[in-house]
N, C-alpha and C positions, 0 to 999 in steps of 0.2 A: 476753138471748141472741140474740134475732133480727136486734138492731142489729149485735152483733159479725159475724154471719153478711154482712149488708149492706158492711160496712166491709171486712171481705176480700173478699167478690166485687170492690170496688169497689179498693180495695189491687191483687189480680191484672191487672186491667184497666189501670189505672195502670203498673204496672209494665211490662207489653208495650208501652203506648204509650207511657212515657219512652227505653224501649231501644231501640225503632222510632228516632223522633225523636236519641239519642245515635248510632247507628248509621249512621244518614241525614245525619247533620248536619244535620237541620231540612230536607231537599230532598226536597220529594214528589216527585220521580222517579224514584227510588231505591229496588229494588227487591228483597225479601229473602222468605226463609222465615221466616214467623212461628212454625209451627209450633217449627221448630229454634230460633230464637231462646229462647221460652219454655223448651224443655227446659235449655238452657244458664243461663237465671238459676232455674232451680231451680223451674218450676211444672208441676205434674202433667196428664196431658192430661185430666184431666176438665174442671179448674179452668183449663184453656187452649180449651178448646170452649165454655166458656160464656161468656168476656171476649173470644173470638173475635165468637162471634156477634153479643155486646153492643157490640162498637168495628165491627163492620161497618153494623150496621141503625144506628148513630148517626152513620153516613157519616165517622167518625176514621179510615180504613183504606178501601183500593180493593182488590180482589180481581184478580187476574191468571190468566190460563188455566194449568193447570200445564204446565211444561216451556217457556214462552215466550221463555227468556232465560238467554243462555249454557248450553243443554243441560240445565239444571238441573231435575230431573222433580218436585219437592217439591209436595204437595199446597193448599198453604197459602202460594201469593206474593201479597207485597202492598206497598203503599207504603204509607207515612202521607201523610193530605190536610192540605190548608189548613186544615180544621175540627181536626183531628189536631195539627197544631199548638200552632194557639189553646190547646186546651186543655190542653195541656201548659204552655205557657206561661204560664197564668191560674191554675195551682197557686204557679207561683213567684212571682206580684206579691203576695202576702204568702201566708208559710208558715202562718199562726196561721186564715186562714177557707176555709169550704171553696168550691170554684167549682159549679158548676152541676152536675156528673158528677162530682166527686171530691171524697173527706172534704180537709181542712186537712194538707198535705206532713207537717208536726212529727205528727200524730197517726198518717200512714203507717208513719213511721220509726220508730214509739217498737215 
């Protein structure tokens, strides 16, 4: 039971940071609410505050003052990094193992 608990923390997490990164088109400059993002692919803000704070202090996500950009007041802007990237990236160079921070893509999706 405690595994499956791990695998979706670790599933939500993923998923912010592939929509970050699909969103972005892979360009850390690129600047969006993450909050609103997660409500739109369907994750609850509890399970959005905890893969927040987990993809922040693993420096995948930079934080932005809110209201910095185009008038937008959203508590939660942020870009995906370089590191942010990578590991998105390193889920796809084979679906079947897992990377360092995220289970194996085929086991996300099933």
């Amino acid at each position: 039971m405690q595994m499956n608990v791990v695998n979706e923390n670790q599933m939500y997490r993923f998923q912010i940071l592939m929509e970050m990164y699909r969103q972005s088109q892979s360009d850390i400059d690129y600047i969006m609410d993450i909050q609103q993002l997660a409500m739109q692919i369907g994750i609850s803000n509890k399970n959005f505050q905890s893969a927040y704070k987990y993809l922040y202090m693993h420096d995948f996500i930079q934080m932005h003052a809110q209201g910095n950009f185009n008038g937008n007041g959203g508590m939660y802007q942020a870009n995906i990094t370089h590191k942010g990237v990578k590991a998105v990236e390193d889920v796809f160079r084979d679906i079947n193992r897992a990377t360092e921070f995220f289970p194996p893509y085929r086991e996300m999706m099933m």
